[in-house]
PDB file of N, CA, C and O in Angstrom:
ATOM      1  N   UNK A   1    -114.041  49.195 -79.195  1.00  0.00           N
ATOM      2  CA  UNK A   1    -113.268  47.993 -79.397  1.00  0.00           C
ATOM      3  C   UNK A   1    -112.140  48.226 -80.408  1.00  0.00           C
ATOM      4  O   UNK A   1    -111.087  47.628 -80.188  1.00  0.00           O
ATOM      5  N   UNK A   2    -112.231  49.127 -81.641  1.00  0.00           N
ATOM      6  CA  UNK A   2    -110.620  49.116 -82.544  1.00  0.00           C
ATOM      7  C   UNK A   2    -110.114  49.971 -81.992  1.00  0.00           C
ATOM      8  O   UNK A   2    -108.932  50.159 -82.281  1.00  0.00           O
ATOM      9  N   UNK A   3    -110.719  50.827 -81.013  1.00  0.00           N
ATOM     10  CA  UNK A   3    -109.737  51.742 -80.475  1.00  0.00           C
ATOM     11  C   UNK A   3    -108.409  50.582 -79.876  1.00  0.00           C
ATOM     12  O   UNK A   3    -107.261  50.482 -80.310  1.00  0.00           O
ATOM     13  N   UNK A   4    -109.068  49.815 -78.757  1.00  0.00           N
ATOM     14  CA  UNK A   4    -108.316  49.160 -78.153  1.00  0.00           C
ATOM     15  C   UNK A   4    -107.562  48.269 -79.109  1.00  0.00           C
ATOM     16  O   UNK A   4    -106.423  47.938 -78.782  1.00  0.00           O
ATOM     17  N   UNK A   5    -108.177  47.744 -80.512  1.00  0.00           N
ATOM     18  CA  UNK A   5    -107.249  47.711 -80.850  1.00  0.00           C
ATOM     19  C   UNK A   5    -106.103  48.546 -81.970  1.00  0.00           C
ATOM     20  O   UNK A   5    -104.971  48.233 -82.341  1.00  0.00           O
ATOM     21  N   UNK A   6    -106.536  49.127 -82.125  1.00  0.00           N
ATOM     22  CA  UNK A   6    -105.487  50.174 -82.839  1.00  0.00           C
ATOM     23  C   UNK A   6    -104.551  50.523 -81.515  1.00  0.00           C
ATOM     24  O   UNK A   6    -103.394  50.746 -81.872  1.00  0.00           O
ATOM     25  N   UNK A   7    -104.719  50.618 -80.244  1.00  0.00           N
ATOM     26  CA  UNK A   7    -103.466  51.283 -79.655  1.00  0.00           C
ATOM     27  C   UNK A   7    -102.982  49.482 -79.518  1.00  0.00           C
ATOM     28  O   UNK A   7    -101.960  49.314 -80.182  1.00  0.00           O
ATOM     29  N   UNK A   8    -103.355  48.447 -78.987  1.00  0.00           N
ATOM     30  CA  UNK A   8    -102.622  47.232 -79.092  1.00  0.00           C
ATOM     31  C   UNK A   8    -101.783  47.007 -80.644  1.00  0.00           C
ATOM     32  O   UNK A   8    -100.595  46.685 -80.653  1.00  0.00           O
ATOM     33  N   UNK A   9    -102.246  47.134 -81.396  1.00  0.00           N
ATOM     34  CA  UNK A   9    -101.398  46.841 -82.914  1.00  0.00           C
ATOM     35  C   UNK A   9    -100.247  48.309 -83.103  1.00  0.00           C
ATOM     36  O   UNK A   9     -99.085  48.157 -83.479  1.00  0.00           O
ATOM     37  N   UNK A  10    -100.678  49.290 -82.858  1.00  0.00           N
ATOM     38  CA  UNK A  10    -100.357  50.393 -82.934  1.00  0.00           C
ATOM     39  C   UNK A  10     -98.979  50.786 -81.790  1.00  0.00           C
ATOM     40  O   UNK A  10     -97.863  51.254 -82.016  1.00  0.00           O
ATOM     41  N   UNK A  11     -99.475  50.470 -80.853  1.00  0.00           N
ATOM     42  CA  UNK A  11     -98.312  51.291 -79.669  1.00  0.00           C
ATOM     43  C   UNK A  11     -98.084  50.035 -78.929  1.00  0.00           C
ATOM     44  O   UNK A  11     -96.938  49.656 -79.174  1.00  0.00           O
ATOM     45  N   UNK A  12     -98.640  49.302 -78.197  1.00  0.00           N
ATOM     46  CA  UNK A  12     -98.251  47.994 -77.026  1.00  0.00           C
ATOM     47  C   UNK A  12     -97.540  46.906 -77.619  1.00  0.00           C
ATOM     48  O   UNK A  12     -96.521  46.579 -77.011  1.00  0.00           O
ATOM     49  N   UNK A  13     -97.872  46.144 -78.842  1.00  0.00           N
ATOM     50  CA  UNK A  13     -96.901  45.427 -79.458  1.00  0.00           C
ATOM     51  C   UNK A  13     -95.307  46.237 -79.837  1.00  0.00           C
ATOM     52  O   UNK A  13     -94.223  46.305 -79.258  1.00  0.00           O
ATOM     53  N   UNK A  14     -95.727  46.635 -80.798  1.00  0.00           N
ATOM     54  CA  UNK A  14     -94.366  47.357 -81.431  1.00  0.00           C
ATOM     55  C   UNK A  14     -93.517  47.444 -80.174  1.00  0.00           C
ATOM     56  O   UNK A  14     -92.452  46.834 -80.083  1.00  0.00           O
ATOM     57  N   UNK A  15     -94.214  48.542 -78.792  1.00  0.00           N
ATOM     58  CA  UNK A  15     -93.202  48.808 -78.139  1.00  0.00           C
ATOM     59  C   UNK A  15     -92.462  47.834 -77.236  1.00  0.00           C
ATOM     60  O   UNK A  15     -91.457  48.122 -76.587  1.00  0.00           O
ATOM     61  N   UNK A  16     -93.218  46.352 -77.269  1.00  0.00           N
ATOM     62  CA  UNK A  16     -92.782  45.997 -76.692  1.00  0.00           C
ATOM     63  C   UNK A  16     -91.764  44.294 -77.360  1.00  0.00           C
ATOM     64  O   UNK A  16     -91.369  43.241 -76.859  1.00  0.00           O
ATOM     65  N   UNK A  17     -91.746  44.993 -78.787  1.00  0.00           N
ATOM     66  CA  UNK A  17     -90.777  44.045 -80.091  1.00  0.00           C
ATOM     67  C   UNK A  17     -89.765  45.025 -80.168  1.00  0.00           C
ATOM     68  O   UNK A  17     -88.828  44.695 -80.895  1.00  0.00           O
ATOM     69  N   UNK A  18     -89.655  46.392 -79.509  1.00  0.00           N
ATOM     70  CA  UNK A  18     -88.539  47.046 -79.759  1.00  0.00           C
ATOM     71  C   UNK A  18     -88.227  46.780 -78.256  1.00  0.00           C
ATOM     72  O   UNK A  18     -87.873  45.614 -78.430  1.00  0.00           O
ATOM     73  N   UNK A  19     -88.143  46.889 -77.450  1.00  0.00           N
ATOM     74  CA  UNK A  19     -87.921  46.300 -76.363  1.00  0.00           C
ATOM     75  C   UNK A  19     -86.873  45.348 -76.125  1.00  0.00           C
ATOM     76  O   UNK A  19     -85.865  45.417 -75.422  1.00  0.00           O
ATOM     77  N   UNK A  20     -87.354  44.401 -76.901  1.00  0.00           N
ATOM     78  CA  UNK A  20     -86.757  42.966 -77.367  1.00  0.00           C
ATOM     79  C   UNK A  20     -85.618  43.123 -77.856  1.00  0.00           C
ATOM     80  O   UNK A  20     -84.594  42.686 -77.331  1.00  0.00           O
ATOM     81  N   UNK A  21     -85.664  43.804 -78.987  1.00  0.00           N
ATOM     82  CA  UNK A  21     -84.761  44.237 -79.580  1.00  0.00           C
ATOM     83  C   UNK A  21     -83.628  44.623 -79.123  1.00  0.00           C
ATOM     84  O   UNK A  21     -82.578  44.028 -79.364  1.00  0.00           O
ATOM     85  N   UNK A  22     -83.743  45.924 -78.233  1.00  0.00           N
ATOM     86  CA  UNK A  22     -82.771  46.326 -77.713  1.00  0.00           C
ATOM     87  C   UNK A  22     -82.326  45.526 -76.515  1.00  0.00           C
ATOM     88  O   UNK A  22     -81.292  45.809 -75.910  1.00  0.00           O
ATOM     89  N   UNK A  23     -82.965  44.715 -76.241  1.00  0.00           N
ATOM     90  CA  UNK A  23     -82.255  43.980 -75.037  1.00  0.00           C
ATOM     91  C   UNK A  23     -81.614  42.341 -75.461  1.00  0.00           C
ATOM     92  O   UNK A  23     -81.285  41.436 -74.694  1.00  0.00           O
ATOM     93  N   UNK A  24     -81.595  42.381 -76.839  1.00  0.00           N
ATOM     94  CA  UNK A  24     -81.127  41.485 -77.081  1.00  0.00           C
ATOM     95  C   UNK A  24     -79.632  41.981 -78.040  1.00  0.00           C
ATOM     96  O   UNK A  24     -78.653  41.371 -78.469  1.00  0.00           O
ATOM     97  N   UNK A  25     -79.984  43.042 -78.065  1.00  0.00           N
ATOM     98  CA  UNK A  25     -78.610  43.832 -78.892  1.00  0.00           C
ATOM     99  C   UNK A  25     -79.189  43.260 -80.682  1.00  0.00           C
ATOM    100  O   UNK A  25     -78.384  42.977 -81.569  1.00  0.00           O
ATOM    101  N   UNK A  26     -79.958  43.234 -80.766  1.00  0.00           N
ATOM    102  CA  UNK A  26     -80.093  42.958 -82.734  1.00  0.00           C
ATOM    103  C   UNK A  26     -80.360  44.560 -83.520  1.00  0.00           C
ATOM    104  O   UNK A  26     -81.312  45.328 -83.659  1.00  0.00           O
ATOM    105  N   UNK A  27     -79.154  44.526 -83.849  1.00  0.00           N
ATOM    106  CA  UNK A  27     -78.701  45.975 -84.558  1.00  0.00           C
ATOM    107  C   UNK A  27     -79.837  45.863 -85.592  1.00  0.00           C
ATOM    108  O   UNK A  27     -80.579  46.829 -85.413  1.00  0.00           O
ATOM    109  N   UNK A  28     -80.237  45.173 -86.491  1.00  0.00           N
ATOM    110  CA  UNK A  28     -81.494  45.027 -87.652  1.00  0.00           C
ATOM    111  C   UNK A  28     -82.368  44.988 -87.094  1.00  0.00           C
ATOM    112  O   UNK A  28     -83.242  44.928 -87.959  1.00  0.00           O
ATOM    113  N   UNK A  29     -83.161  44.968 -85.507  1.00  0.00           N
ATOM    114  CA  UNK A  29     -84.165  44.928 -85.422  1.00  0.00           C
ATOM    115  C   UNK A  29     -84.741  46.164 -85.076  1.00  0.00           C
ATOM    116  O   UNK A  29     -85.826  46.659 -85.382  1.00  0.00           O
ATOM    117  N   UNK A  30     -83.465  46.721 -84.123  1.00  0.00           N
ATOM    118  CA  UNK A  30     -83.469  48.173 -83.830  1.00  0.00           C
ATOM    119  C   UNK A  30     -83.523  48.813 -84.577  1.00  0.00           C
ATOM    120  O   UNK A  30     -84.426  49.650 -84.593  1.00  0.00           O
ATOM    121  N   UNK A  31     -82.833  48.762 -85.308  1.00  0.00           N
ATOM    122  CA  UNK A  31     -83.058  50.251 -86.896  1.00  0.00           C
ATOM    123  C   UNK A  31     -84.285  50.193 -87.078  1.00  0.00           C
ATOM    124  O   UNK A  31     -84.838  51.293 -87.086  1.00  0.00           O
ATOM    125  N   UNK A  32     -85.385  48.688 -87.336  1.00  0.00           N
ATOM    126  CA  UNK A  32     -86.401  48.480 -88.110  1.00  0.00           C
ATOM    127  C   UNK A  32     -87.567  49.271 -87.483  1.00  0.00           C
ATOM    128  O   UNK A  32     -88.606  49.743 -87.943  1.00  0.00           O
ATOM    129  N   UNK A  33     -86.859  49.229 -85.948  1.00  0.00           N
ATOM    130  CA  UNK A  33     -88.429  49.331 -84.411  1.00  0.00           C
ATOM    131  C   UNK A  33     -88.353  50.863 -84.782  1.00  0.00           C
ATOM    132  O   UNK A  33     -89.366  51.548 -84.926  1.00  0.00           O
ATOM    133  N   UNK A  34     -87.025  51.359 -84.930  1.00  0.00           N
ATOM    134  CA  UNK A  34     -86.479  53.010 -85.194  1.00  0.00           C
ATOM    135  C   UNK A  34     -87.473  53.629 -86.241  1.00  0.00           C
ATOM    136  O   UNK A  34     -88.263  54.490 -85.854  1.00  0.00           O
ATOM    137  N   UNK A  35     -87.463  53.193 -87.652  1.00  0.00           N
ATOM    138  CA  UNK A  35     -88.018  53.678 -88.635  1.00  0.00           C
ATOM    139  C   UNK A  35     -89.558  53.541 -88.581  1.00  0.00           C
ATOM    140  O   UNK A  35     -90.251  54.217 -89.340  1.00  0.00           O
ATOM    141  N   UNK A  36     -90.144  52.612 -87.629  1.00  0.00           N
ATOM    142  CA  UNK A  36     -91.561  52.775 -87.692  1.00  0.00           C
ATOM    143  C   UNK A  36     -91.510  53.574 -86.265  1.00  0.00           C
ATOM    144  O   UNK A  36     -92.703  53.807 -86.069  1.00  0.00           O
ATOM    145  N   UNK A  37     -90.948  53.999 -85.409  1.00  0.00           N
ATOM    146  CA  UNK A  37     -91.374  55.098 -84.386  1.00  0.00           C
ATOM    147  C   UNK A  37     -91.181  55.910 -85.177  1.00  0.00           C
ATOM    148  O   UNK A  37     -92.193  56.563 -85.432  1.00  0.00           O
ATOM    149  N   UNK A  38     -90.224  56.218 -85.766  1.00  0.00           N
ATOM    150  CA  UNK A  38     -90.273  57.362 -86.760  1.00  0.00           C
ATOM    151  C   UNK A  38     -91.985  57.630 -87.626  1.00  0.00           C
ATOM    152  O   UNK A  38     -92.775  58.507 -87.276  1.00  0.00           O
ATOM    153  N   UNK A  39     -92.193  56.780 -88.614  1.00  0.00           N
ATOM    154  CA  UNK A  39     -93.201  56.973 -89.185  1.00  0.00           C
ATOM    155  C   UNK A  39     -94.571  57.096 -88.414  1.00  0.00           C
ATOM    156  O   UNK A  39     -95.483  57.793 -88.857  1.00  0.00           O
ATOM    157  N   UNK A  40     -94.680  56.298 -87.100  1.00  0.00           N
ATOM    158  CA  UNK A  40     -96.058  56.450 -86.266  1.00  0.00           C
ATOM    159  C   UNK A  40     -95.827  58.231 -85.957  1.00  0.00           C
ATOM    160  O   UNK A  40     -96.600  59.139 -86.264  1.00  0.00           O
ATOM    161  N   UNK A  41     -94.668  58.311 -85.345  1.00  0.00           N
ATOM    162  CA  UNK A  41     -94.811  59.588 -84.702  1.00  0.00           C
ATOM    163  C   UNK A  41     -95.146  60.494 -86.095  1.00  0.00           C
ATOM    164  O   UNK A  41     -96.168  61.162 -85.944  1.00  0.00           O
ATOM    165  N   UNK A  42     -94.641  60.624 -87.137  1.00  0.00           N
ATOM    166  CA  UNK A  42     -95.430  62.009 -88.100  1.00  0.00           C
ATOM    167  C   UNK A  42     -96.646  61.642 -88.689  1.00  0.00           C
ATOM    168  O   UNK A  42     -97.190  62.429 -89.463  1.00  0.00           O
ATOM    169  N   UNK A  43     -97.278  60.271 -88.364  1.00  0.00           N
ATOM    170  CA  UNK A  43     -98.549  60.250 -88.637  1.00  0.00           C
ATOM    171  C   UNK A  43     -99.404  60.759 -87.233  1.00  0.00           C
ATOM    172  O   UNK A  43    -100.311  61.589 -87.175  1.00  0.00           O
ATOM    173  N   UNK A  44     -98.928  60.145 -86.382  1.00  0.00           N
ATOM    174  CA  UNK A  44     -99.602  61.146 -84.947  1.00  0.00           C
ATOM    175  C   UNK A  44     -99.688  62.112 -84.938  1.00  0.00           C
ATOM    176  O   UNK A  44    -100.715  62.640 -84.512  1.00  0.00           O
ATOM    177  N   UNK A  45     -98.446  62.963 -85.496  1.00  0.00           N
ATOM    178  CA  UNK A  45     -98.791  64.345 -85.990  1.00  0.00           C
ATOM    179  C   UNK A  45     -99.775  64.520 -86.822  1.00  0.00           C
ATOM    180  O   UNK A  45    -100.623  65.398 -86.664  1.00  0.00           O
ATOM    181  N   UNK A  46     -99.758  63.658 -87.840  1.00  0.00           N
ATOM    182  CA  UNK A  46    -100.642  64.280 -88.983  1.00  0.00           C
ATOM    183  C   UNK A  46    -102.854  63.552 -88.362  1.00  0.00           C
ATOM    184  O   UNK A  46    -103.989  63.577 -88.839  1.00  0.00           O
ATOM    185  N   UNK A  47    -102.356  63.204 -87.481  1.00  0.00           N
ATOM    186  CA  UNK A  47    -103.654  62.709 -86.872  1.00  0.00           C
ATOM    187  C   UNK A  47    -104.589  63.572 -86.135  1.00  0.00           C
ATOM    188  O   UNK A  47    -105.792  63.318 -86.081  1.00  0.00           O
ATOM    189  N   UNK A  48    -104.101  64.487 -85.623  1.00  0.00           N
ATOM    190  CA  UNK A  48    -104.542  64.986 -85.077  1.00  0.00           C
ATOM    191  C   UNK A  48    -105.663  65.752 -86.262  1.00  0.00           C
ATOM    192  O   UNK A  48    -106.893  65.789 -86.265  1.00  0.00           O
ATOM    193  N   UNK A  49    -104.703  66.291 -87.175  1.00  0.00           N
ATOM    194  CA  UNK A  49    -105.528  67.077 -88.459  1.00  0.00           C
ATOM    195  C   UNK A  49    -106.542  66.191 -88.987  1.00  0.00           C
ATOM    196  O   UNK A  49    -107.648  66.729 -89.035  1.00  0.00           O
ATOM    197  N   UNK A  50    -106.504  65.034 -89.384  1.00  0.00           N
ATOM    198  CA  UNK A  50    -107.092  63.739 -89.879  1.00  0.00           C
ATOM    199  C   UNK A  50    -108.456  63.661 -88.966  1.00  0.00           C
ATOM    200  O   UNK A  50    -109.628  63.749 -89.333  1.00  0.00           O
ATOM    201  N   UNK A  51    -107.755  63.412 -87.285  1.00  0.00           N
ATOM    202  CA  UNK A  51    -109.038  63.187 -86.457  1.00  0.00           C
ATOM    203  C   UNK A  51    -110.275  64.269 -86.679  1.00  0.00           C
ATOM    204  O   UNK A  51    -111.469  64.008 -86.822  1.00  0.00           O
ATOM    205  N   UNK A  52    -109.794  65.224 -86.668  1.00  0.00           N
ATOM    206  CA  UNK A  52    -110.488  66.711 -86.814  1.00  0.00           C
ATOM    207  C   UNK A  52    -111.316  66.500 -88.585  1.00  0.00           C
ATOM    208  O   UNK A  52    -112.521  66.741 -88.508  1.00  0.00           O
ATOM    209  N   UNK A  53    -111.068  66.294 -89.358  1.00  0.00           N
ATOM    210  CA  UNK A  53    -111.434  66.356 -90.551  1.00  0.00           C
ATOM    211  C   UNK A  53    -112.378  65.535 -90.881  1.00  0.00           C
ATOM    212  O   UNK A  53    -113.483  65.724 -91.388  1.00  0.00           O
ATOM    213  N   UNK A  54    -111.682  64.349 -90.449  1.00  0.00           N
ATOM    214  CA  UNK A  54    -112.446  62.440 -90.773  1.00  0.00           C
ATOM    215  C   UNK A  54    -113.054  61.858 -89.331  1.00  0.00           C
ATOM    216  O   UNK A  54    -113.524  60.721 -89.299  1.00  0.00           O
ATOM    217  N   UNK A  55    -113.021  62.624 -88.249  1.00  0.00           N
ATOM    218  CA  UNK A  55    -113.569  61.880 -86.970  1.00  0.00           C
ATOM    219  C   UNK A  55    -114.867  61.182 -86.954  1.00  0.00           C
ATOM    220  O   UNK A  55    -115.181  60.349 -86.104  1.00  0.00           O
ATOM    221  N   UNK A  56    -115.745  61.638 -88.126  1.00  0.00           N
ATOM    222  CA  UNK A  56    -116.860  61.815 -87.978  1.00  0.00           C
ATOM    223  C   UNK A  56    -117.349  60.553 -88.848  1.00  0.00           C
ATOM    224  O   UNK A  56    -118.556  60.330 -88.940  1.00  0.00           O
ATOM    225  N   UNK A  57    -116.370  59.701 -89.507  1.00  0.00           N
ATOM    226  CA  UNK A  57    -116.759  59.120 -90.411  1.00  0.00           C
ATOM    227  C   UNK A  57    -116.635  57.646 -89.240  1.00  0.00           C
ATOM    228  O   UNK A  57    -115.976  57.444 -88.220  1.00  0.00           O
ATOM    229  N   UNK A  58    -117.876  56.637 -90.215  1.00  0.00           N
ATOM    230  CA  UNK A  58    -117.972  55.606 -89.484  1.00  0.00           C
ATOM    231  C   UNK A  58    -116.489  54.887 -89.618  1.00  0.00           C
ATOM    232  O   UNK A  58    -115.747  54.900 -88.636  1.00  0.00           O
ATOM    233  N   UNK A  59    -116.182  54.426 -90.522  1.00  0.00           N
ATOM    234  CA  UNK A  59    -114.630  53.355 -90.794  1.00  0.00           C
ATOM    235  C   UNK A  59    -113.539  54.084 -90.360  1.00  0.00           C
ATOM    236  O   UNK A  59    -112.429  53.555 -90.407  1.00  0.00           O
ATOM    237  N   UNK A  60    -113.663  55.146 -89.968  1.00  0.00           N
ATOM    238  CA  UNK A  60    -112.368  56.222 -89.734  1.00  0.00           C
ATOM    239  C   UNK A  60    -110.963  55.129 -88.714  1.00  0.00           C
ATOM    240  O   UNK A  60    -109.856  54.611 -88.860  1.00  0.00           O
ATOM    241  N   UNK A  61    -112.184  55.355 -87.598  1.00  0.00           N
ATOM    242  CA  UNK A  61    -110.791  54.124 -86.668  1.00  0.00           C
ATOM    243  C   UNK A  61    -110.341  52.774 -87.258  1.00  0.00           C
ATOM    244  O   UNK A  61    -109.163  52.459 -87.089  1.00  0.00           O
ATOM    245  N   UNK A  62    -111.068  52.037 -87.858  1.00  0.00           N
ATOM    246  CA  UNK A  62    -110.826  50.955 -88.729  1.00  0.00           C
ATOM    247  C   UNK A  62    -109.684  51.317 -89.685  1.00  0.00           C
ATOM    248  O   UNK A  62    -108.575  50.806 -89.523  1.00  0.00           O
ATOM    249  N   UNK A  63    -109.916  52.150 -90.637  1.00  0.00           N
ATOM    250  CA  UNK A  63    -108.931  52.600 -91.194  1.00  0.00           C
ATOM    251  C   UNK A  63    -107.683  53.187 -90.469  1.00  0.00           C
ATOM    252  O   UNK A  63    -106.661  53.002 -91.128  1.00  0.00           O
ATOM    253  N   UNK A  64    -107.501  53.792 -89.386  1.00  0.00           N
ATOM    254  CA  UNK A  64    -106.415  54.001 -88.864  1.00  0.00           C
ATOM    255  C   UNK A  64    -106.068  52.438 -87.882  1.00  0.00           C
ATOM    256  O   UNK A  64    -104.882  52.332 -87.568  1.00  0.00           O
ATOM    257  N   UNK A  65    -106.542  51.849 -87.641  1.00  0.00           N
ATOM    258  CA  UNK A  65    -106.166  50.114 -87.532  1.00  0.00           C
ATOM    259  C   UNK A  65    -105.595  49.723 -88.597  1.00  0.00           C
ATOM    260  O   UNK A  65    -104.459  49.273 -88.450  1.00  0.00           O
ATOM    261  N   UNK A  66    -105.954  49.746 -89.466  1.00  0.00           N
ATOM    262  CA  UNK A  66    -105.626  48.857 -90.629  1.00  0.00           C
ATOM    263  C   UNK A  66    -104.028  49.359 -91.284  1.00  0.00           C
ATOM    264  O   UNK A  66    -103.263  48.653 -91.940  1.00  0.00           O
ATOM    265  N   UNK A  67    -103.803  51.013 -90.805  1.00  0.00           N
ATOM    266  CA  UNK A  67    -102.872  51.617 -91.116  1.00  0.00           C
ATOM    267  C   UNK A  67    -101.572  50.939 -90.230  1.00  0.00           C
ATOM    268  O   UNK A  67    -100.469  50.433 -90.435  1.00  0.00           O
ATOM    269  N   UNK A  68    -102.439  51.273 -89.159  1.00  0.00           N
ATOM    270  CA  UNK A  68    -100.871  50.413 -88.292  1.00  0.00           C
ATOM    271  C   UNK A  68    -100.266  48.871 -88.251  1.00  0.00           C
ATOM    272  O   UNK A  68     -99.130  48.442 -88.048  1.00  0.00           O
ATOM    273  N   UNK A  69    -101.454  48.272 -88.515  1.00  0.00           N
ATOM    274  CA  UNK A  69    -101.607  46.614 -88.360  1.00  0.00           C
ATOM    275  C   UNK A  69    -100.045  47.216 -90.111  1.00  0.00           C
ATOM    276  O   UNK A  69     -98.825  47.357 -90.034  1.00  0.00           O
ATOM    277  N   UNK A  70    -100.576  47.302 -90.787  1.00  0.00           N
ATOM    278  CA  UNK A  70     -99.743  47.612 -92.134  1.00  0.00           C
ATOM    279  C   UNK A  70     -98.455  47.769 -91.588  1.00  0.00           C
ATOM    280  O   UNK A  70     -97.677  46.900 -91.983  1.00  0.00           O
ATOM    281  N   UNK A  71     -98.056  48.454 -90.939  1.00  0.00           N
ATOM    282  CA  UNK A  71     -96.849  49.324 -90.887  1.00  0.00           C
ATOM    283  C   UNK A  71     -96.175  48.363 -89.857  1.00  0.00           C
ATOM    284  O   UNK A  71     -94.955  48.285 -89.712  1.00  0.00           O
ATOM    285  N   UNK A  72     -97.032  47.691 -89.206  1.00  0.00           N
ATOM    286  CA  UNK A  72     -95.969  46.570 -88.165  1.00  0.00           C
ATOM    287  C   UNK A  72     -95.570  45.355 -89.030  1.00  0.00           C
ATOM    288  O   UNK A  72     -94.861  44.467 -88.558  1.00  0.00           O
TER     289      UNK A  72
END
């Protein structure tokens, strides 16, 4: 269940408020949708290392929920 929602808070909203964005032409919203694809993508990077290290822990996905819910 946080899987589903970590990718809903995480990837399906956002992508689809940048979406918006660009189809409405709002130059401030775009930069904003910009700088958090930016930041998801080098934490995806850095997730992979994370998953591998911390997979094992119970709150692990919670905590990576809570990371993104943050960052939107």
């Amino acid at each position: 269940m946080l899987r589903l929602l970590y990718i809903y808070y995480g990837t399906l909203l956002p992508g689809w408020n940048s979406l918006r964005a660009i189809g409405h032409d709002q130059r401030h919203f775009i930069e904003l949708w910009l700088k958090y694809w930016v930041v998801y993508a080098l934490l995806q990077g850095l997730g992979v290392l994370t998953d591998f290290l911390l997979g094992g822990l119970s709150f692990y996905t919670g905590l990576k929920l809570i990371l993104s819910v943050g960052l939107w």
